[in-house]
C-alpha positions as CSV (number, residue, x, y, z in Angstrom):
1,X,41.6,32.5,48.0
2,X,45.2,34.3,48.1
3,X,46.6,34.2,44.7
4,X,50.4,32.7,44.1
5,X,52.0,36.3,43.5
6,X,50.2,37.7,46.7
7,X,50.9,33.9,48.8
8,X,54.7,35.4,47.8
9,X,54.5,38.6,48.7
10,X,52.8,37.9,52.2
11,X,55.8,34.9,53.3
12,X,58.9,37.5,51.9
13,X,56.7,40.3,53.8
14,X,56.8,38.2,56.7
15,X,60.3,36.9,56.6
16,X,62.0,40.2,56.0
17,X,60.3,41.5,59.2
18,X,61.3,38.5,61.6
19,X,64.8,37.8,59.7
20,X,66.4,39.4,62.6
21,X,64.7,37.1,64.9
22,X,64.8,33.8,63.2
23,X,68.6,33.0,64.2
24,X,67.4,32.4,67.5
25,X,65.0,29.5,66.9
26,X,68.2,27.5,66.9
27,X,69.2,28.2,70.0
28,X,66.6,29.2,72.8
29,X,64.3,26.9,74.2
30,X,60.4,26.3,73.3
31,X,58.2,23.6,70.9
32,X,58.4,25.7,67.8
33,X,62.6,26.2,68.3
34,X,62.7,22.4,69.7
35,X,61.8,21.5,65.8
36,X,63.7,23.7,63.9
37,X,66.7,22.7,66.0
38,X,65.5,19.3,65.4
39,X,65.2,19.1,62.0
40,X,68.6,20.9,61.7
41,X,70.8,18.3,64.5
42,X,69.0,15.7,62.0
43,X,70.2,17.4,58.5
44,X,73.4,18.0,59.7
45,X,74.2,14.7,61.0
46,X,72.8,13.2,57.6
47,X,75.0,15.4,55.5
48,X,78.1,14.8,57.9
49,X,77.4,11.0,56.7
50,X,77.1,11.8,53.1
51,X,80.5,14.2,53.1
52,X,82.2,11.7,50.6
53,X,84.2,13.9,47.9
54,X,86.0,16.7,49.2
55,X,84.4,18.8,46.8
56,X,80.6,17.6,47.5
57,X,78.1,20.6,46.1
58,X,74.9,21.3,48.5
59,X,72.4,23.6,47.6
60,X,69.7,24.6,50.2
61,X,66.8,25.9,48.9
62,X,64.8,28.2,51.5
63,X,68.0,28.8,53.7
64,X,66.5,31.3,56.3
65,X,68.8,33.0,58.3
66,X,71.6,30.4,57.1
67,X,72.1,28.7,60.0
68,X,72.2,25.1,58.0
69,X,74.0,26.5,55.2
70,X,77.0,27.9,57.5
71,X,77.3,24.8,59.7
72,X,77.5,22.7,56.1
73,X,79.7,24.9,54.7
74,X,82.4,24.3,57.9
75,X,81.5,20.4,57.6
76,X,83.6,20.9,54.0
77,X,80.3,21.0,51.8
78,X,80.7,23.7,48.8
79,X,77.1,25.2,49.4
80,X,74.6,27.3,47.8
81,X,72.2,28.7,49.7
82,X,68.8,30.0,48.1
83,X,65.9,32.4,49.8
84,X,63.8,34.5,47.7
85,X,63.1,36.6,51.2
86,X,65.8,39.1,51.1
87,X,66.1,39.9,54.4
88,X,66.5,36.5,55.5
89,X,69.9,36.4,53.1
90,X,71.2,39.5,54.1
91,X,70.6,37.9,57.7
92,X,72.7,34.9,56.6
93,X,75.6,37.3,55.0
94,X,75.9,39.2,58.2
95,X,76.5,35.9,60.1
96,X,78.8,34.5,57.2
97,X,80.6,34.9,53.8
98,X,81.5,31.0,53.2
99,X,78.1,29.8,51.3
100,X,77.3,31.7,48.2
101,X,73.9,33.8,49.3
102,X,71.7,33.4,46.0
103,X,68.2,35.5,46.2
104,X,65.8,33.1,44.0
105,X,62.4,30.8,44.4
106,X,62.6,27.1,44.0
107,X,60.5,27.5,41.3
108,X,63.0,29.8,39.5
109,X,66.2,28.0,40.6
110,X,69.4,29.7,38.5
111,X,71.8,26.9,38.3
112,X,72.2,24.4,35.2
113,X,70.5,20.8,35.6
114,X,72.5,18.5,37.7
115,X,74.6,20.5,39.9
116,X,74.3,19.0,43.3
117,X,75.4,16.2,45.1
118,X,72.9,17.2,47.9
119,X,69.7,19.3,47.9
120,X,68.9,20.7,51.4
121,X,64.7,22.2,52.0
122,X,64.4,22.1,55.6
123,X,60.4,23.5,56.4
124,X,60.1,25.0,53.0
125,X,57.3,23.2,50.8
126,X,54.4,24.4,52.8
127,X,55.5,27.7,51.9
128,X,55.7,27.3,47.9
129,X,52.9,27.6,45.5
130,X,53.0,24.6,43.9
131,X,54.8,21.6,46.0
132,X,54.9,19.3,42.7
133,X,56.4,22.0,40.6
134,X,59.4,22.5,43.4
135,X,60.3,19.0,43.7
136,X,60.2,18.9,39.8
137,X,62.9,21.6,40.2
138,X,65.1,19.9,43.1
139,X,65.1,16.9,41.2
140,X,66.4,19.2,38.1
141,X,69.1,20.6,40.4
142,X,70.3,17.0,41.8
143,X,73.1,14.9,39.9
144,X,71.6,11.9,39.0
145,X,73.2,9.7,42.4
146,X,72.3,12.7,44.4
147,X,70.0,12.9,47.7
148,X,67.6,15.3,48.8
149,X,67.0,16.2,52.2
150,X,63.2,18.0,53.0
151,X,60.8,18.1,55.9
């Protein structure tokens, strides 16, 4: 049985080498891209729906390459993007400065309770440790009329 601490070092391991990569599951054609593209058209068109305050916080937790957090952040959403894969941030920076790039696990979030209008985890919780113990912490992270987007 893999423990937590190796489980983590094995998914950053693998993100950090395919970070380069990743950006283009959005955009070229196959089953595997067809669903992150999926799941992305689907997020996006939710939190276009949601944009209500002109000052709406999103935070998305497991950002990847940032390829959700950019197209948010030009939709007028104030966003926070979390990875604890370095390579997959400094993917995201390259492609954008606009969302603050924040290296950190959803089970170590850094932000006070109550932050976010909008919580963002888009083909994240098979990857965490402990899926009760993250949406423990993305409920911690939402205000308390807030929504929560996950697949």
């Amino acid at each position: 049985m893999t423990e937590p601490n190796d489980r983590k070092s094995e998914v950053s391991a693998f993100f950090a080498k395919n970070a380069p990569s990743w950006r283009s599951r959005y955009s070229v054609n196959g089953f595997d891209e067809w669903e992150y593209q999926t799941r992305g058209r689907i997020a996006l068109e939710w939190l276009t729906e949601l944009k209500k305050t002109p000052a709406g916080r999103m935070l998305e937790i497991g950002c990847g390459a940032g390829v959700q957090s950019i197209a948010a952040s030009k939709l007028g959403w104030n966003v926070v993007s979390v990875d604890f894969a370095d390579g997959m941030l400094a993917e995201g920076r390259r492609q954008s400065r606009d969302p603050l790039w924040v290296a950190a696990a959803v089970e170590a979030l850094p932000f006070q309770s109550h932050s976010f209008d909008v919580v963002l985890m888009n083909g994240v919780i098979g990857y965490v440790n402990d899926p009760m113990q993250a949406l423990r912490a993305v409920h911690d992270q939402l205000r308390p009329d807030g929504r929560f987007i996950v697949s």
